[in-house]
C-alpha atoms as an extended CHARMM CRD file, in Angstrom:
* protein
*
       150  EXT
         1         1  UNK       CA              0.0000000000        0.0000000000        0.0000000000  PROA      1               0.0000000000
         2         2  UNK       CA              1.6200000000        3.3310000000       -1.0390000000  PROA      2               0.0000000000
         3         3  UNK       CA              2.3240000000        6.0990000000        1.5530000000  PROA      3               0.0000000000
         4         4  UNK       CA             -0.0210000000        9.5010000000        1.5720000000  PROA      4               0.0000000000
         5         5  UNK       CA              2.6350000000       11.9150000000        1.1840000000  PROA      5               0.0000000000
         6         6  UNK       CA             -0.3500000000       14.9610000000        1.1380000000  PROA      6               0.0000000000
         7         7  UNK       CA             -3.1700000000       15.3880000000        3.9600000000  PROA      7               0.0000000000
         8         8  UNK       CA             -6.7710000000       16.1110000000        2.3390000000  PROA      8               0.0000000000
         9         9  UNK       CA             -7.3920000000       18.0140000000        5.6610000000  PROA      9               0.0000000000
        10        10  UNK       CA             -7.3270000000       21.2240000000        4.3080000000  PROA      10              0.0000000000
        11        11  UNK       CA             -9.1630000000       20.5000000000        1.1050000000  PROA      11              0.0000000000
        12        12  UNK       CA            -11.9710000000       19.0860000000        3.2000000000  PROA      12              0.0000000000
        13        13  UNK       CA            -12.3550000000       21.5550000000        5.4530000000  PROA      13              0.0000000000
        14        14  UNK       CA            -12.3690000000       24.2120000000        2.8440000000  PROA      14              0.0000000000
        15        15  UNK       CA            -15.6840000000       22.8970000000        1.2380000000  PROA      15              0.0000000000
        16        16  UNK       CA            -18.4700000000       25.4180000000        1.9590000000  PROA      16              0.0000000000
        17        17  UNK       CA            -20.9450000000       22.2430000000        2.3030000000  PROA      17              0.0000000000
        18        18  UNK       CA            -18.8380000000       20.7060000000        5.3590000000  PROA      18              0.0000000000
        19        19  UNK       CA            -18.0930000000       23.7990000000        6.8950000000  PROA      19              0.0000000000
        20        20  UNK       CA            -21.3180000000       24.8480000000        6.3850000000  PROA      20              0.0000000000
        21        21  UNK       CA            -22.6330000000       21.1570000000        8.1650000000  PROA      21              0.0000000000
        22        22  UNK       CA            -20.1790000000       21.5950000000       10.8950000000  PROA      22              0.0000000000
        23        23  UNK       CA            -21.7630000000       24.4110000000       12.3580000000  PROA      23              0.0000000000
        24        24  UNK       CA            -25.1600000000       23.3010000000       12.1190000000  PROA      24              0.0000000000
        25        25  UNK       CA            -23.5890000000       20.2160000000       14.1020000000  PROA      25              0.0000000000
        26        26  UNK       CA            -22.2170000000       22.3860000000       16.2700000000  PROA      26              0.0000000000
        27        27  UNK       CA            -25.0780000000       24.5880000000       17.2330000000  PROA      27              0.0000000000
        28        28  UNK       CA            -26.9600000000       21.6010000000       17.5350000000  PROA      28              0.0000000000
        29        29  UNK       CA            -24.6780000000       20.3180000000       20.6840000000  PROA      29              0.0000000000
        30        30  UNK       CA            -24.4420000000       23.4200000000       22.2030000000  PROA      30              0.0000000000
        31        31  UNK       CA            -27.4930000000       22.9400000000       24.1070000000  PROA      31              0.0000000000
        32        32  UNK       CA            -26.0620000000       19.4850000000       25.7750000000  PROA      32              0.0000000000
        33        33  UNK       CA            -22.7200000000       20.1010000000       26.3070000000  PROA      33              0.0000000000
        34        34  UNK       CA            -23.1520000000       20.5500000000       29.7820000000  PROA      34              0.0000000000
        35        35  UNK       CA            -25.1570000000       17.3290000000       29.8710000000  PROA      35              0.0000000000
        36        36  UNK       CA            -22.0390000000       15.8140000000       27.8670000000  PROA      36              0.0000000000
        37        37  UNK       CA            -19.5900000000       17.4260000000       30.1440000000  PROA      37              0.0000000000
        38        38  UNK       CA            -21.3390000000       16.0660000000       33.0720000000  PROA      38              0.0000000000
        39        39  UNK       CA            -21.8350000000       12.8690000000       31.5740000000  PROA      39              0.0000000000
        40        40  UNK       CA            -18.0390000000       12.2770000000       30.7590000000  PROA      40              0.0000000000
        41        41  UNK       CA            -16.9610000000       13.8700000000       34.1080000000  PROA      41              0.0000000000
        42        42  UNK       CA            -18.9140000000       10.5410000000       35.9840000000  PROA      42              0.0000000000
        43        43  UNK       CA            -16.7820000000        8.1690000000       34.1930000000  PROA      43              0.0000000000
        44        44  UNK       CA            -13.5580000000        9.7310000000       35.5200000000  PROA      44              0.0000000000
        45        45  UNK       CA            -13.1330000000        7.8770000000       38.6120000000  PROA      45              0.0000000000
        46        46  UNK       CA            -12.2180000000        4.9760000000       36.1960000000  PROA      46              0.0000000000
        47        47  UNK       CA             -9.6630000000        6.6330000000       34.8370000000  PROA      47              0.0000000000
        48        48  UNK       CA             -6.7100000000        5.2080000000       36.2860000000  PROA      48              0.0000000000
        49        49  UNK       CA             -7.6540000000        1.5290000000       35.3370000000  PROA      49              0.0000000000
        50        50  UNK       CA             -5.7060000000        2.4810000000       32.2100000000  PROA      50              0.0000000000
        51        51  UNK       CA             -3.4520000000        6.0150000000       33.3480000000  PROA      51              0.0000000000
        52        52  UNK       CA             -2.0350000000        4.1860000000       36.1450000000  PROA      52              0.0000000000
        53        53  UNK       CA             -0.4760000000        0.7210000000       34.6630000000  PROA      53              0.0000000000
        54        54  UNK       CA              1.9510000000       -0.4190000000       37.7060000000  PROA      54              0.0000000000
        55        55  UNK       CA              4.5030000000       -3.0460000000       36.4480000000  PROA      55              0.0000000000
        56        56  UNK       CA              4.4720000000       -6.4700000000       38.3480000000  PROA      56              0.0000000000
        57        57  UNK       CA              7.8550000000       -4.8540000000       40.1570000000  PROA      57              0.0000000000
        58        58  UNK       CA              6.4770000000       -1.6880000000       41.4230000000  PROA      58              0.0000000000
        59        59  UNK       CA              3.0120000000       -3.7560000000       42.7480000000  PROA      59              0.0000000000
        60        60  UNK       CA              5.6610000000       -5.9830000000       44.5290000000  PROA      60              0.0000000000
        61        61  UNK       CA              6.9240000000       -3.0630000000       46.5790000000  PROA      61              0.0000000000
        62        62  UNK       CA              3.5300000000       -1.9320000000       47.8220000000  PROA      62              0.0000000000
        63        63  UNK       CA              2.2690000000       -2.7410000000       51.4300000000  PROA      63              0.0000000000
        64        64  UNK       CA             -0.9990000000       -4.8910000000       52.5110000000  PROA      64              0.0000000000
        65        65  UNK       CA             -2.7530000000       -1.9250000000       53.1790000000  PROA      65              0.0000000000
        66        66  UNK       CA             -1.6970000000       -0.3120000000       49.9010000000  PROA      66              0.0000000000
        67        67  UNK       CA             -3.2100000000       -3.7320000000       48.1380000000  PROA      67              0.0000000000
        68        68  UNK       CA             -6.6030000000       -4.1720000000       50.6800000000  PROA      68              0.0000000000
        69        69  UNK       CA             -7.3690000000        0.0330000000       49.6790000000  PROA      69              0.0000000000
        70        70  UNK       CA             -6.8100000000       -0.5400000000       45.9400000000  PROA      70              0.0000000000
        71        71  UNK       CA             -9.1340000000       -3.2980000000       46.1910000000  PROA      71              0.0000000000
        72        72  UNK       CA            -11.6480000000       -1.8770000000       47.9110000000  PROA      72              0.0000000000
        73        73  UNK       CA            -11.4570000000        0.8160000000       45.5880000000  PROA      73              0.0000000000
        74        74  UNK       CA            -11.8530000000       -1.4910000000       42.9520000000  PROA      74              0.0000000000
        75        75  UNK       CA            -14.8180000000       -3.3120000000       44.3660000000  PROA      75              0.0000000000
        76        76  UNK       CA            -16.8490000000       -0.0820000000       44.9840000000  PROA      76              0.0000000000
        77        77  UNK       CA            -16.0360000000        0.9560000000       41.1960000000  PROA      77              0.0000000000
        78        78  UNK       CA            -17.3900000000       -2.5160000000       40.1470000000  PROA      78              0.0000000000
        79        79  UNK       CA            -20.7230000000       -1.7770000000       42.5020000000  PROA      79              0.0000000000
        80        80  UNK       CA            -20.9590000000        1.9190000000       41.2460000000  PROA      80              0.0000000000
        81        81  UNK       CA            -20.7890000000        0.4000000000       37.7540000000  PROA      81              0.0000000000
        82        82  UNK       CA            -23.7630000000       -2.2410000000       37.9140000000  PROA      82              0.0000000000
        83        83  UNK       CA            -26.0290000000        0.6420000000       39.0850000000  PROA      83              0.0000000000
        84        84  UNK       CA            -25.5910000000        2.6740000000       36.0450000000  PROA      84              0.0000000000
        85        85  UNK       CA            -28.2740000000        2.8940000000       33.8190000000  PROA      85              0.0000000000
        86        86  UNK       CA            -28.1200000000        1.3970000000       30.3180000000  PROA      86              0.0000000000
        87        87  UNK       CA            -29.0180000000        4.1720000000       28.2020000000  PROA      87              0.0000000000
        88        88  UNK       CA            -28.3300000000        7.5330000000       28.9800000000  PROA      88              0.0000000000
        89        89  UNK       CA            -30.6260000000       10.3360000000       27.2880000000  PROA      89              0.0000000000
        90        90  UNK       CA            -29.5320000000       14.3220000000       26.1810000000  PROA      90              0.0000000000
        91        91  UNK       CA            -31.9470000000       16.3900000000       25.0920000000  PROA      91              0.0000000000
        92        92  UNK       CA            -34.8990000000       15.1810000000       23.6510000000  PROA      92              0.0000000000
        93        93  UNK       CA            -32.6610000000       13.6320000000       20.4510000000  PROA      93              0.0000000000
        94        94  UNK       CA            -29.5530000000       12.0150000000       21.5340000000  PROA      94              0.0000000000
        95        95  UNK       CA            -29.7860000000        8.5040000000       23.3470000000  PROA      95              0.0000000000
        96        96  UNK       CA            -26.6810000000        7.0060000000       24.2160000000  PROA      96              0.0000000000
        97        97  UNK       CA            -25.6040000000        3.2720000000       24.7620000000  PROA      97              0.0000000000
        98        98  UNK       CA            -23.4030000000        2.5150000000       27.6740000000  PROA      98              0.0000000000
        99        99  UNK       CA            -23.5180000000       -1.1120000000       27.5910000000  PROA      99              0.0000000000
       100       100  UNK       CA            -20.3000000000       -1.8900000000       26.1090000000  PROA      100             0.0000000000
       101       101  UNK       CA            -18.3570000000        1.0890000000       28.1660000000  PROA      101             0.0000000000
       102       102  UNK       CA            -19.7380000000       -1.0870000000       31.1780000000  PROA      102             0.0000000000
       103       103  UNK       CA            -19.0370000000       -4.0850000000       29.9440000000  PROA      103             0.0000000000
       104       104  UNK       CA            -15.1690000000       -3.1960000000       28.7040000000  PROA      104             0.0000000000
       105       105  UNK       CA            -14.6170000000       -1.0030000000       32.1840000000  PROA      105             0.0000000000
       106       106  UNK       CA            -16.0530000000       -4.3160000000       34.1620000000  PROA      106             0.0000000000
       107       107  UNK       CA            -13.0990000000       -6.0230000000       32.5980000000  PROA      107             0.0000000000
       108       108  UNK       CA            -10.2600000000       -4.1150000000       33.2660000000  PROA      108             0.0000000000
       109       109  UNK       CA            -11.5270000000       -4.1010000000       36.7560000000  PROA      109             0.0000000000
       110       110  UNK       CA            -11.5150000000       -7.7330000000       36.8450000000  PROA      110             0.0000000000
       111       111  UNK       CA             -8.0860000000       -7.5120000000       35.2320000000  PROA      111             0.0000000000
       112       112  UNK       CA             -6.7610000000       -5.1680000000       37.5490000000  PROA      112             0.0000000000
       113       113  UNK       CA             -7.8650000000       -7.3420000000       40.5190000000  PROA      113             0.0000000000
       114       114  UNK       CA             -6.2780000000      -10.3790000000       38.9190000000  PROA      114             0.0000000000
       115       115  UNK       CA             -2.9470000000       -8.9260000000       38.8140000000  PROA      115             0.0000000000
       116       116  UNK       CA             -2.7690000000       -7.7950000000       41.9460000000  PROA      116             0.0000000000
       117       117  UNK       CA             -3.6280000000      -11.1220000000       43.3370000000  PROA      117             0.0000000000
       118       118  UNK       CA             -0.8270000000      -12.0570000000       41.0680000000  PROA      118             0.0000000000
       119       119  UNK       CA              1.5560000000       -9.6170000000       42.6500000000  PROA      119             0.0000000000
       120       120  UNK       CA             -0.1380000000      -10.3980000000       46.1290000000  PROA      120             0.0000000000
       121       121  UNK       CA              0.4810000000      -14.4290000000       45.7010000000  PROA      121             0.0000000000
       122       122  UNK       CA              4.2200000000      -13.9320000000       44.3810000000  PROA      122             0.0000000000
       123       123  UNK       CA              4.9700000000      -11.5970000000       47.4320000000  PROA      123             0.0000000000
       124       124  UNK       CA              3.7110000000      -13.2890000000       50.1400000000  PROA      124             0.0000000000
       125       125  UNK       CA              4.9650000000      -16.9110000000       49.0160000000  PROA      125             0.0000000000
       126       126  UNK       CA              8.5500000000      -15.2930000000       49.0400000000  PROA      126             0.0000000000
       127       127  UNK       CA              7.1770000000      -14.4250000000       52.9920000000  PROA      127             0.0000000000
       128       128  UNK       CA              5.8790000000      -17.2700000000       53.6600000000  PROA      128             0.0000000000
       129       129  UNK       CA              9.0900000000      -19.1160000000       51.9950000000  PROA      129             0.0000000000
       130       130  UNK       CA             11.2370000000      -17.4040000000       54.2880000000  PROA      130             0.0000000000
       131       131  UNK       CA              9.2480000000      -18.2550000000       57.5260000000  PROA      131             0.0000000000
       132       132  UNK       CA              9.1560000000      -21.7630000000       56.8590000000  PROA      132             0.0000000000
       133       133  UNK       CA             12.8340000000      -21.8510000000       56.5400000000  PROA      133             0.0000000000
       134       134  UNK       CA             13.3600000000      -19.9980000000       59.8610000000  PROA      134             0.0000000000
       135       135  UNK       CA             10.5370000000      -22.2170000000       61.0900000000  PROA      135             0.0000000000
       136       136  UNK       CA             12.5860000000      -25.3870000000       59.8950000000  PROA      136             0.0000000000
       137       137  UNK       CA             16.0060000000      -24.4740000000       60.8160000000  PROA      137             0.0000000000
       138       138  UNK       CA             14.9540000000      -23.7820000000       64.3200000000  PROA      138             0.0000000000
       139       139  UNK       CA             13.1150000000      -27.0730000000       64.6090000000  PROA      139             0.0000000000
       140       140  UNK       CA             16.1570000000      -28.5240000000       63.5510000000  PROA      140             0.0000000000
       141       141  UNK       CA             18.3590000000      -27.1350000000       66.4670000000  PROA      141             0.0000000000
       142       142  UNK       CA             15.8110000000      -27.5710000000       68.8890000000  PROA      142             0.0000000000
       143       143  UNK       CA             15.4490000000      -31.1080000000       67.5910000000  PROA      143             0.0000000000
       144       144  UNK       CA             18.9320000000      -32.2060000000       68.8050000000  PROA      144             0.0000000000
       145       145  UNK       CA             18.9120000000      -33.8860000000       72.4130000000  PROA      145             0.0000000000
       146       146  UNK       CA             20.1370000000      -32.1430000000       75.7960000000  PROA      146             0.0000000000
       147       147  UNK       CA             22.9230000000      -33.4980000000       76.7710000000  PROA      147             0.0000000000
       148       148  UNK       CA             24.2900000000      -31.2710000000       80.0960000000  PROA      148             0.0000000000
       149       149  UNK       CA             22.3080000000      -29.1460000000       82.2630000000  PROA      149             0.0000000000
       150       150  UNK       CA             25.1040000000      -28.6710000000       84.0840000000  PROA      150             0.0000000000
């Protein structure tokens, strides 16, 4: 497939007819763009599913109560989301579908959770690892017999 070396932008937005449809679409919206601004300004709590990607490392540094207020935060984005409505209605002529928004945010929750289980399971094994080996080596010095009390 050749390479566009020249942008139509210009030529398009030059037409009379698009300009010309552009702000009748325009001055159409203008009346619900503070229902649209209000609309996009509830999803925002949602925003760091995708602005805040922690590698595996950096959720292996973070404490217990680091991971149990993530997840709560996580589970009271998943209850907020099931209570949203469906459809969401501006104006009297624009009727919008949040189905799939719900549906694509309820998986990167679920995602989200899963990896910090993930990083959760791999840190506390190494913990866990380590006390058993203290555990072990300590009930094999205790194991040995007394000999002198003396």
């Amino acid at each position: 497939m050749p390479h566009m070396t020249k942008s139509f932008y210009s030529y398009v937005m030059d037409n009379k007819e698009v300009v010309k449809t552009l702000s009748l679409l325009s001055s159409c919206i203008r009346n619900i763009k503070p229902e649209l601004s209000q609309f996009v300004a509830k999803w925002k709590p949602y925003h760091f599913l995708w602005k805040n990607d922690k590698t595996a490392r950096e959720l292996l540094e973070c404490s217990l109560l680091d991971f149990e207020s993530t997840l709560r935060c996580l589970g009271e984005l998943d209850a907020n989301l099931l209570v949203e409505p469906e459809m969401q209605y501006f104006g009297q002529s624009v009727a919008l579908s949040t189905e799939k928004l719900k549906f694509g945010l309820a998986i990167e929750i679920k995602s989200f959770t899963h990896k910090i289980g993930q990083a959760m399971k791999k840190k506390y094994k190494r913990e866990m690892d380590y006390v058993y080996a203290v555990i072990n080596e300590m009930d094999r010095k205790l194991d040995r017999q007394i000999r002198d009390l003396d």
